[in-house]
C-alpha positions in Angstrom: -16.2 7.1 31.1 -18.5 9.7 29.2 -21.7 8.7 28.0 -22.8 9.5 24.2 -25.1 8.7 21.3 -23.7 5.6 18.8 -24.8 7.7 15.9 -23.1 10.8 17.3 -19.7 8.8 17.6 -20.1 6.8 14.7 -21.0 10.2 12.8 -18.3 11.7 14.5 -15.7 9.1 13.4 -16.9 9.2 9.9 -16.0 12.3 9.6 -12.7 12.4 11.0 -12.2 9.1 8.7 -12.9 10.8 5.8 -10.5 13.8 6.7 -8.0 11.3 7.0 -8.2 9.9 3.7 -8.4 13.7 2.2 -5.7 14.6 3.8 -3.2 11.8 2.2 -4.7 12.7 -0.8 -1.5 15.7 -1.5 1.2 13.0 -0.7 0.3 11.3 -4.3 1.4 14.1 -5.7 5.1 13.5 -4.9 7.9 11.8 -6.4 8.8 8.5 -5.3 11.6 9.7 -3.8 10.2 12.1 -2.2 8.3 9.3 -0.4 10.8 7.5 0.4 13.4 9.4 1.9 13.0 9.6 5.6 12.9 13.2 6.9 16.3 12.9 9.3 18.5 9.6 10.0 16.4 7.6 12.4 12.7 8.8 11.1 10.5 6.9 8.9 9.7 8.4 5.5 6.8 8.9 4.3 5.9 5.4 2.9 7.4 3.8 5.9 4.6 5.8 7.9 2.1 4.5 5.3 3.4 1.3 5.4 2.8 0.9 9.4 -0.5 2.5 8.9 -1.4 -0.5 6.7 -0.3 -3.3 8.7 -1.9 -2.1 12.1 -5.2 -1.2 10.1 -5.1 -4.9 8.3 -4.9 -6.6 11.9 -7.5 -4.2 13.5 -10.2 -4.9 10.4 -9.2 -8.4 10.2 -10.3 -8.4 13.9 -13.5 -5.9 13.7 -15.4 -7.8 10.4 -16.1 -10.6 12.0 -17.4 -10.3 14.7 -19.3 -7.0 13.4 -20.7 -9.2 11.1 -22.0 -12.1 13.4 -23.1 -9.4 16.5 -27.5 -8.8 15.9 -29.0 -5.1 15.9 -30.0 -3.1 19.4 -32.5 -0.1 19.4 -30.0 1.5 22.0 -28.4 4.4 20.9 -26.1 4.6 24.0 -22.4 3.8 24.2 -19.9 4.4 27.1 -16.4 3.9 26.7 -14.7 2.0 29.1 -11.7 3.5 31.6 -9.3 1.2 29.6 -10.3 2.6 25.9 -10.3 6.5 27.3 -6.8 5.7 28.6 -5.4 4.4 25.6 -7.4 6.7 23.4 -5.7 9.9 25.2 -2.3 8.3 25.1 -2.5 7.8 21.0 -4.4 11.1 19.8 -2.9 13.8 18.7 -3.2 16.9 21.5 -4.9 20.2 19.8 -1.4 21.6 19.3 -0.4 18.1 17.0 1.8 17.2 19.2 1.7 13.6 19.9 3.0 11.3 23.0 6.2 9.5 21.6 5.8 5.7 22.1 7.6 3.0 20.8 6.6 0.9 17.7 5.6 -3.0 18.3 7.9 -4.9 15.8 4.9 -7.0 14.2 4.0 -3.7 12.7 7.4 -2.0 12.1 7.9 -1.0 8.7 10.9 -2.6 6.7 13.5 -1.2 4.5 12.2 -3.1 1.4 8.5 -1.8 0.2 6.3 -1.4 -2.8 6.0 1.9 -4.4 4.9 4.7 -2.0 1.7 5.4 -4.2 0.8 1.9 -3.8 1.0 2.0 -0.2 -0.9 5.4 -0.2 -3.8 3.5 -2.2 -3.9 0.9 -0.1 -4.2 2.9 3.2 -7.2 4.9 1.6 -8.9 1.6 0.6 -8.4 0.8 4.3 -10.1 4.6 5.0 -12.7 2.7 2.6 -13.3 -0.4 4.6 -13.3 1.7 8.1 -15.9 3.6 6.5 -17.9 1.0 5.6 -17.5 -0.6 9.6 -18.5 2.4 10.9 -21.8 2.2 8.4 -22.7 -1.3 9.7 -21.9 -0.3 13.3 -24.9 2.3 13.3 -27.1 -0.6 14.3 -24.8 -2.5 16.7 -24.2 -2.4 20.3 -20.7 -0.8 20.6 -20.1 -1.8 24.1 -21.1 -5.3 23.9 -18.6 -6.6 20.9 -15.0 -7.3 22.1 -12.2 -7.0 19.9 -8.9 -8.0 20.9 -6.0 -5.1 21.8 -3.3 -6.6 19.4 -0.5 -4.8 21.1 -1.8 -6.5 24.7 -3.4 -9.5 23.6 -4.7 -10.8 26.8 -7.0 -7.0 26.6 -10.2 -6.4 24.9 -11.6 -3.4 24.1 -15.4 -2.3 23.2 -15.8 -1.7 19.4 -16.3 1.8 20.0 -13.1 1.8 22.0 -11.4 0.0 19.3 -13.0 2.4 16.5 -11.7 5.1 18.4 -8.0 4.2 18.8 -7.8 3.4 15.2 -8.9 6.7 14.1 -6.8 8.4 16.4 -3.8 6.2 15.6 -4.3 6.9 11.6 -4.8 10.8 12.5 -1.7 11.0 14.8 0.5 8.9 11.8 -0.9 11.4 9.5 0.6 14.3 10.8 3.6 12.6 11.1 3.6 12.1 7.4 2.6 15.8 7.0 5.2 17.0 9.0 8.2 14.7 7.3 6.6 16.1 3.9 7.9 19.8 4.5 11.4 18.3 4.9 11.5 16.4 1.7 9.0 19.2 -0.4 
């Protein structure tokens, strides 16, 4: 449980947030079929990857705004993540050599076979970049320890914001290799 600044980790995630939404930036450039034809039998294509992106972001965000919103200032610039968040953090983020821990997908945000147009589900994942961007703003001034949002995967856990924050940028980084890696199969 490491001891840091809010602003550094806010700052921090920022930045990796808006790496993230640079980085899908070359997958609009594809064709659509190019996006949606999975990289090997049993893989997820590109806007599958998206499209699972987008529906654990919605619940995260849906869970964060609220109680962002209602939770008053603190002068203290000190967050500690708690032995649950680190563990959870290192088991989603990508190691240094992009290699990622395989896990298994929760149904409720499983990609289907049906979905819109893989640019569409691009745009909406870098409008979710947006709205992260704009959490992690308001979050400068809040304490990132003290507001709870609910694990959605194990719903009887909580984690800190700054937890939370953390998984979720992890999580989008971790998916976007993925995607980078299925695009030199279908390039």
């Amino acid at each position: 449980m490491a001891v840091c600044s809010r602003q550094g980790l806010i700052t921090e995630l920022l930045d990796r947030t808006e790496l993230i939404k640079a980085g899908t930036n070359t997958f609009l450039r594809l064709t659509e079929e190019q996006l949606t034809c999975p990289p090997a039998p049993g893989q997820w294509s590109i806007v599958q990857i998206f499209a699972h992106l987008h529906l654990a972001n919605n619940i995260y965000i849906r869970n964060i705004l609220p109680r962002i919103t209602l939770a008053p200032d603190t002068p203290s610039d000190q967050h500690r993540s708690g032995w649950l968040g680190d563990w959870a953090y290192e088991k989603i983020v990508p190691r240094p050599d992009g290699s990622v821990l395989k896990m298994k997908t929760v149904k409720s945000v499983s990609p289907g076979k049906q979905l819109e147009e893989g640019k569409v589900v691009i745009e909406g994942f870098q409008r979710q970049c947006d709205a992260l961007d704009d959490i992690l703003r308001h979050a400068y001034t809040k304490d990132l320890r003290r507001i709870r949002i609910p694990f959605h995967f194990v719903p009887f856990f909580h984690f800190s914001l700054g937890d939370t924050l953390r998984f979720v940028i992890a999580h989008n980084e971790r998916h976007l290799l993925q995607a980078q890696r299925a695009a030199l199969t279908v390039s």
